[in-house]
C-alpha positions as CSV (number, residue, x, y, z in Angstrom):
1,X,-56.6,-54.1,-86.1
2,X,-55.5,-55.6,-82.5
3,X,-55.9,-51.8,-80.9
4,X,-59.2,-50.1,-82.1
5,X,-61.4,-52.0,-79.6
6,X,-59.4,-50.4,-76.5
7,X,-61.4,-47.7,-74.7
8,X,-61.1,-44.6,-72.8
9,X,-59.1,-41.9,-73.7
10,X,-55.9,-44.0,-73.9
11,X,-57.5,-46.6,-76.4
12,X,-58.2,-43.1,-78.8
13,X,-54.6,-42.1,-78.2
14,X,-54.0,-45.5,-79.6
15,X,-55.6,-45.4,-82.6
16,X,-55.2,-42.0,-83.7
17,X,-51.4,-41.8,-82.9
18,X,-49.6,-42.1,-85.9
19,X,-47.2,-44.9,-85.0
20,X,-44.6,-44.4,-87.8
21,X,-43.5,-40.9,-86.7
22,X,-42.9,-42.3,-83.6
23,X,-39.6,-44.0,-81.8
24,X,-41.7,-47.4,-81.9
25,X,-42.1,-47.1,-85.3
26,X,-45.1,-49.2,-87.6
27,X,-47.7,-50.5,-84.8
28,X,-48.6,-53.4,-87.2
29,X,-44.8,-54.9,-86.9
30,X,-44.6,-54.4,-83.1
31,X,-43.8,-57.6,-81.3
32,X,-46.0,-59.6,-79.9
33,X,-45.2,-58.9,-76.5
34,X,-45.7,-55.1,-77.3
35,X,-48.6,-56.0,-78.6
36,X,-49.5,-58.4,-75.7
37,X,-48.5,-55.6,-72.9
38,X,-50.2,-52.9,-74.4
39,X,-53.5,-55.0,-74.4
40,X,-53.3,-55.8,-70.5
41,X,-52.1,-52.8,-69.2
42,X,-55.2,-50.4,-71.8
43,X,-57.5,-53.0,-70.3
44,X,-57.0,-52.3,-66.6
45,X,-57.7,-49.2,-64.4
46,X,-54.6,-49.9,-62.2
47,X,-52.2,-46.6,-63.4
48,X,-49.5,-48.5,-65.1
49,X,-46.9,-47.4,-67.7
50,X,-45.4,-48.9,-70.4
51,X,-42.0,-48.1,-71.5
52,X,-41.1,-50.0,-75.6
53,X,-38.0,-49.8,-77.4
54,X,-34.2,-48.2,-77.8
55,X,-35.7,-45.5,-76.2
56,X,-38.3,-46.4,-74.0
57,X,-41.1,-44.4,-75.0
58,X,-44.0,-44.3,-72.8
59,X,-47.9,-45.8,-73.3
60,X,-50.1,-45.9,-70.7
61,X,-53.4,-46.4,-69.6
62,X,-56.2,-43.9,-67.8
63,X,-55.4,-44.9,-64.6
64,X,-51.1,-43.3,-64.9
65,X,-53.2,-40.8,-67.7
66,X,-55.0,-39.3,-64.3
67,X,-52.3,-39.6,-62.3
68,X,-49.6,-37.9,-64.4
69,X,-52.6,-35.3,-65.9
70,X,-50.0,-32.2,-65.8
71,X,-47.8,-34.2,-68.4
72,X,-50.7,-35.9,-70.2
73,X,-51.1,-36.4,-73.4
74,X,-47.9,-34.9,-74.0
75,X,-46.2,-38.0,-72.6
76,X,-47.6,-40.7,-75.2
77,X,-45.0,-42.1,-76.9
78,X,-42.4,-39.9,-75.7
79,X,-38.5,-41.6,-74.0
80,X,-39.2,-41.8,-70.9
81,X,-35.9,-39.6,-70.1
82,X,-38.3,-36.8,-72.1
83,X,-41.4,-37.6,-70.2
84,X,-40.1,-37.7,-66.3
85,X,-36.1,-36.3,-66.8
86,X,-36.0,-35.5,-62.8
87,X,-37.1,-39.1,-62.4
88,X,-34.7,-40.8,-65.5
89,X,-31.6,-39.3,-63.4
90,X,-32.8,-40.6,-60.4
91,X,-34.1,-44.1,-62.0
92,X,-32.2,-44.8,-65.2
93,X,-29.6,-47.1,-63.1
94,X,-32.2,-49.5,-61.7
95,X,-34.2,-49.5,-65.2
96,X,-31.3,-50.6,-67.0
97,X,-30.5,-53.3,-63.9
98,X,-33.7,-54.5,-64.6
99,X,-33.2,-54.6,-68.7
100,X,-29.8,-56.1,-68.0
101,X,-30.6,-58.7,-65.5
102,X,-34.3,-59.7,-66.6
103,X,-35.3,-59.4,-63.0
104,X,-38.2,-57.0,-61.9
105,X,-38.2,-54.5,-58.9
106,X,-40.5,-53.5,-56.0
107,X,-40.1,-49.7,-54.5
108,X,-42.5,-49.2,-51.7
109,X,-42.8,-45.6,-50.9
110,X,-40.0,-43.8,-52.7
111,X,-39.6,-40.6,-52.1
112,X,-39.1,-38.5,-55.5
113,X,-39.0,-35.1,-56.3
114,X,-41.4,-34.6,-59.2
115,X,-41.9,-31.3,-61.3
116,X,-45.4,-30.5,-61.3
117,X,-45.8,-29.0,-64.9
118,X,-49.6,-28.1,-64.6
119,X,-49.1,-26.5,-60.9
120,X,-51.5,-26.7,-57.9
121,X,-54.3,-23.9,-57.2
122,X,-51.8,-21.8,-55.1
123,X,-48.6,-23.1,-56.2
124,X,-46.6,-21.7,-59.0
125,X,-46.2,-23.4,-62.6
126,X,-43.1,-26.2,-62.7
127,X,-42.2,-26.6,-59.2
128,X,-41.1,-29.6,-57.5
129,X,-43.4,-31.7,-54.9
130,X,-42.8,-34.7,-52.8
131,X,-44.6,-37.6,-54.0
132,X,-44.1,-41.0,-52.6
133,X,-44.7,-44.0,-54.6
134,X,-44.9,-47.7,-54.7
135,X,-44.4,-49.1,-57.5
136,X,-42.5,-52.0,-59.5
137,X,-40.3,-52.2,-62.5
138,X,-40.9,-55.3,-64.1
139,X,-39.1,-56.2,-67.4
140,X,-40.9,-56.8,-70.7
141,X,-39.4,-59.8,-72.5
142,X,-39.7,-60.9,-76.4
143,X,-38.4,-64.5,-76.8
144,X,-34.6,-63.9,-74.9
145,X,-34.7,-59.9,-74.8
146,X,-35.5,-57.4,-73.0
147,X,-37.4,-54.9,-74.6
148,X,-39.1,-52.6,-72.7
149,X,-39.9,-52.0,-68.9
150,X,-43.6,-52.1,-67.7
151,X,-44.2,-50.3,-63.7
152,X,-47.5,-50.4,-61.6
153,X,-47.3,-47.4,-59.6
154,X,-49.4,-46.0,-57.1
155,X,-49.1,-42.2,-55.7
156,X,-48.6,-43.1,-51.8
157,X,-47.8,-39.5,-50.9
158,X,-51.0,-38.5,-49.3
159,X,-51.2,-41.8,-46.2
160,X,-47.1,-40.5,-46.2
161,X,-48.2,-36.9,-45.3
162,X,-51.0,-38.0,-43.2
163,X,-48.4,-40.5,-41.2
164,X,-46.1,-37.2,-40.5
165,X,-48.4,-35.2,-39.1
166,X,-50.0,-37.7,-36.7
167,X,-46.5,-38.9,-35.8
168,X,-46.1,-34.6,-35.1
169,X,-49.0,-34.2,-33.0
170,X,-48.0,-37.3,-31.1
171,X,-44.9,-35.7,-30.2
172,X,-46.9,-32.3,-29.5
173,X,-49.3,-33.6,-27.7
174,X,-46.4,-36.1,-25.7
175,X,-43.3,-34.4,-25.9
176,X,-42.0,-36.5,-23.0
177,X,-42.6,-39.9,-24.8
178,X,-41.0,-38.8,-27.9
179,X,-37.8,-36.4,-27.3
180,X,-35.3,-38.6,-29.1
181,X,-38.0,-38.8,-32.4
182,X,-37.9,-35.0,-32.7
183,X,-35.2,-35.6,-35.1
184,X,-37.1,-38.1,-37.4
């Protein structure tokens, strides 16, 4: 079989997933560029999702597995508008542009507001955080079609945060060079 030599803890979630109770159906009649896809993005550390079929379900690799780890493993497989629903109302527009038009997308540092379902030492269950990301939407193509969306994200939100509160002590520390950015 094309998926049992993946590793990690993705490549197990491969091969112990069974396939037919899920959205994407029989992996052994996936198409090829499924097939294809899934093999780059299992094989590479870079966080990136994968999003298959009428109803987008979601595989991934370790790399969005640590990123996302308050929704993971509960994810796998799963529509995206299920996975991430704060993000699917915010997102679902420019997905389907890209579906429709067969031309990919580059986001640098969006802002989102993501539930975090595992919560933060301190911070209660399910609340919502600023995150920033950069990331791309890129469409996944069988001969003519669209099938299936593939983004290679990375959580920006930290350099964000640190970029606010040097611009804040800037304007602390000079609050007659920076009146007008108080604003900002």
């Amino acid at each position: 079989e094309w998926y049992h030599g993946f590793k990690g803890e993705t490549g197990q979630l491969m091969r112990s997933t069974d396939w037919k109770e899920t959205h994407l159906g029989d992996i052994d009649k996936w198409p090829l560029s499924f097939k294809t896809e899934t093999t780059i993005a299992l094989s590479s550390y870079f966080p990136t999702i994968l999003y298959f079929g009428e109803k987008l379900c979601a595989i991934y690799n370790d790399g969005a597995a640590e990123m996302f780890s308050d929704r993971h493993p509960r994810m796998w497989a799963k529509p995206m508008q299920e996975c991430f629903p704060e993000v699917w109302i915010l997102m679902r527009e420019e997905i389907f542009g890209v579906i429709n038009s067969g031309r990919g997308m580059v986001y640098e540092e969006r802002r989102m507001f993501v539930v975090n379902e595992g919560g933060l030492e301190g911070f209660p269950k399910d609340f919502m955080q600023e995150k920033y990301y950069f990331f791309s939407i890129d469409p996944i193509s069988d001969g003519p079609h669209v099938v299936g969306v593939k983004s290679h994200l990375m959580d920006r939100s930290e350099v964000v945060y640190q970029r606010r509160q040097m611009s804040l002590l800037n304007r602390i520390t000079n609050p007659s060079r920076s009146r007008e950015g108080l604003s900002d």
